[in-house]
C-alpha positions as CSV (number, residue, x, y, z in Angstrom):
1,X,-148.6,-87.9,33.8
2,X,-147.6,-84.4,33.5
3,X,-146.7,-82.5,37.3
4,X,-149.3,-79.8,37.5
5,X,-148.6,-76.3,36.3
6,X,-147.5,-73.6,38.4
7,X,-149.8,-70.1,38.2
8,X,-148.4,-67.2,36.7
9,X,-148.2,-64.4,39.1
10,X,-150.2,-61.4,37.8
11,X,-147.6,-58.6,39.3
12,X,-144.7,-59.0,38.1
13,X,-141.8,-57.3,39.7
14,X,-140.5,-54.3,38.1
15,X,-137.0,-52.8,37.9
16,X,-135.6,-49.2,39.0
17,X,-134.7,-47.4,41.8
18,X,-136.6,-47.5,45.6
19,X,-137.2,-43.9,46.9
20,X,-135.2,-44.7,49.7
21,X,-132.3,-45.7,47.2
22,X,-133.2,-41.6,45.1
23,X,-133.4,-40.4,48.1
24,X,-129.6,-41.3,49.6
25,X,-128.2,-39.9,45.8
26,X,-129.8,-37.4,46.5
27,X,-128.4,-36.7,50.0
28,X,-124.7,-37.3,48.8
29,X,-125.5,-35.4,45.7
30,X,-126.2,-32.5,48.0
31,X,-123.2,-32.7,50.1
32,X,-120.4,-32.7,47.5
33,X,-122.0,-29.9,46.0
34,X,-122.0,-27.6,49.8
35,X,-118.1,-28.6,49.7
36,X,-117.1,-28.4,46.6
37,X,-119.4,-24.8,45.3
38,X,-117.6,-22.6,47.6
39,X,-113.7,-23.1,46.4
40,X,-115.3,-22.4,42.5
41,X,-115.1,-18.6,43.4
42,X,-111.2,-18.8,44.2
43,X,-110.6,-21.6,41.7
44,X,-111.7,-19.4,38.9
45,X,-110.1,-16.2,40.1
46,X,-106.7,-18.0,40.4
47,X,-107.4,-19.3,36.8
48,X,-108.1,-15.5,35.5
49,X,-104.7,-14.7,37.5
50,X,-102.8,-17.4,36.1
51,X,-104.3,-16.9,32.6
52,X,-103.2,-12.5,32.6
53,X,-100.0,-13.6,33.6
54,X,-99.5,-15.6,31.0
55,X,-100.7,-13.0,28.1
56,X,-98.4,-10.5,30.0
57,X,-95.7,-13.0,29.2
58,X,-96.3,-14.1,25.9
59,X,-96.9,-10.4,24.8
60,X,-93.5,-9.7,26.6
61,X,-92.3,-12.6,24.3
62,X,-93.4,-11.1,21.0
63,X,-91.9,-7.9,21.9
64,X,-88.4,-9.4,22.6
65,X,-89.3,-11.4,19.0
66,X,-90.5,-8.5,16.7
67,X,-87.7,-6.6,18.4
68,X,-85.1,-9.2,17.4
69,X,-86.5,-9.9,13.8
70,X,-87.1,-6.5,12.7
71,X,-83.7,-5.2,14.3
72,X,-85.8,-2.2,16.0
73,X,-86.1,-1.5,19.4
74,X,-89.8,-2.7,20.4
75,X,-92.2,-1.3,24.1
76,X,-94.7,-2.8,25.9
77,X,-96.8,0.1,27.7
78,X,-98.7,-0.8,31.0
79,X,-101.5,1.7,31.5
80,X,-102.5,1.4,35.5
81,X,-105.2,4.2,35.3
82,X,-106.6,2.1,32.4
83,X,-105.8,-1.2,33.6
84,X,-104.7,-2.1,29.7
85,X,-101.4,-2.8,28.5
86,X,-99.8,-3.1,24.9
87,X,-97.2,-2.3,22.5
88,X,-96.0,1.2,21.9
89,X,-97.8,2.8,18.8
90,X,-100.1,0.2,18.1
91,X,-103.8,0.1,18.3
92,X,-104.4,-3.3,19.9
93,X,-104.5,-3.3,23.8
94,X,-104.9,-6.0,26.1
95,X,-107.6,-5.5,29.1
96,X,-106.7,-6.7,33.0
97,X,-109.8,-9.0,33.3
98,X,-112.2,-8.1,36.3
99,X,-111.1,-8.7,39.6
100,X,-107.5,-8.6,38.2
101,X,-104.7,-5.9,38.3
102,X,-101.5,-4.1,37.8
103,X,-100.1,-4.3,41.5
104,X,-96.8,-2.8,40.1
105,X,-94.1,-2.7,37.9
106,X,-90.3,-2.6,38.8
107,X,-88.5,-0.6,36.5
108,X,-84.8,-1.6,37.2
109,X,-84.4,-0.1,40.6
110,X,-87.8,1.9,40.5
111,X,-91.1,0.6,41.5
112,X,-94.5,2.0,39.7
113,X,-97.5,1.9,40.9
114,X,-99.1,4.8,38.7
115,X,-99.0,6.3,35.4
116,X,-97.6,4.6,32.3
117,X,-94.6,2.7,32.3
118,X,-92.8,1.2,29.1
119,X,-90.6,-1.4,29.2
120,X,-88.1,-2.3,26.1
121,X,-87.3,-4.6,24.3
122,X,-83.8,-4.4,22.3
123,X,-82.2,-5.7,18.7
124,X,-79.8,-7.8,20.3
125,X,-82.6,-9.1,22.3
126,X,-81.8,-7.7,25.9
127,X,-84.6,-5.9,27.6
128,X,-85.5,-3.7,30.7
129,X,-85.2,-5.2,33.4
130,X,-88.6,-5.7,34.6
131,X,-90.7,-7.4,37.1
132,X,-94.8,-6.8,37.0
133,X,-96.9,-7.8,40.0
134,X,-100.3,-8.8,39.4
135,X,-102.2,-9.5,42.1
136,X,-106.5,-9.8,42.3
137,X,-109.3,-9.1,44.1
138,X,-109.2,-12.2,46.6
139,X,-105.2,-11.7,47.5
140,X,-103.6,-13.9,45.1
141,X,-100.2,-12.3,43.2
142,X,-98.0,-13.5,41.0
143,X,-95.2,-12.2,39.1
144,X,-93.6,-11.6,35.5
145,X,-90.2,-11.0,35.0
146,X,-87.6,-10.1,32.3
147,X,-84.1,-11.1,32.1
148,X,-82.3,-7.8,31.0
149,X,-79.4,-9.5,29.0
150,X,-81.3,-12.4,27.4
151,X,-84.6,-10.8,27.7
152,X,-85.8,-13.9,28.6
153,X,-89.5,-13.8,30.4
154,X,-90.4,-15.9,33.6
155,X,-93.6,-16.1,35.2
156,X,-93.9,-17.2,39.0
157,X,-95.3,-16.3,42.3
């Protein structure tokens, strides 16, 4: 004798998500976002800080490298009226992104904080001694410096 069969339930049960369960993601979906969207604003303007400084740097670099190679005497210009800096008689220029700008630049003992100023770079690879300020639109600054006997550039706050 065979036991008798069980039935077959007609509804079977079907996977996914409750609305209760959508419903908490949801929730804690919605509260990482309210803490963590409002320090984007500063996180990216410190970025576009970080990321002039660096260019400042690295075009203070191949000045003291085109300087050295080609045994000539090389300038970076900083234009504050422009907000653009360069080297001296060349066409390519390098904009201060928005939000970003020249604060000032120390000249050996003279601050700037108009006009042009051009800072150079020498044969034997000495320089100006220079320090730029950058600072931006929500407070942040930081610095770039050249060594005048190595000619040596450092960025830092």
């Amino acid at each position: 004798m065979t036991p008798p069969e069980r039935p077959v339930s007609k509804i079977c049960r079907q996977r996914g998500f409750s609305l209760l369960e959508l419903i908490l993601v949801l929730a804690i979906a919605g509260l990482l976002a309210a803490v963590v969207i409002p320090s984007l604003p500063g996180a990216l303007e410190s970025a576009r800080l970080k990321g002039t400084a660096g260019e400042v740097r690295a075009v203070f670099t191949l000045a003291r490298t085109l300087a050295v190679s080609e045994s000539r005497s090389r300038t970076v210009i900083f234009d504050f009226a422009r907000g653009e800096y360069g080297f001296d008689a060349e066409e390519r220029k390098w904009i201060m992104p928005e939000g970003i700008r020249l604060a000032a630049v120390r000249l050996g003992d003279a601050d700037k904080e108009n006009g042009v100023v051009r800072v150079r770079f020498y044969p034997d690879g000495s320089a100006d001694e220079t320090e730029v300020a950058l600072s931006s639109s929500g407070g942040g600054r930081i610095r770039v410096s050249v060594d005048p006997l190595t000619g040596i550039v450092r960025e830092g706050t």
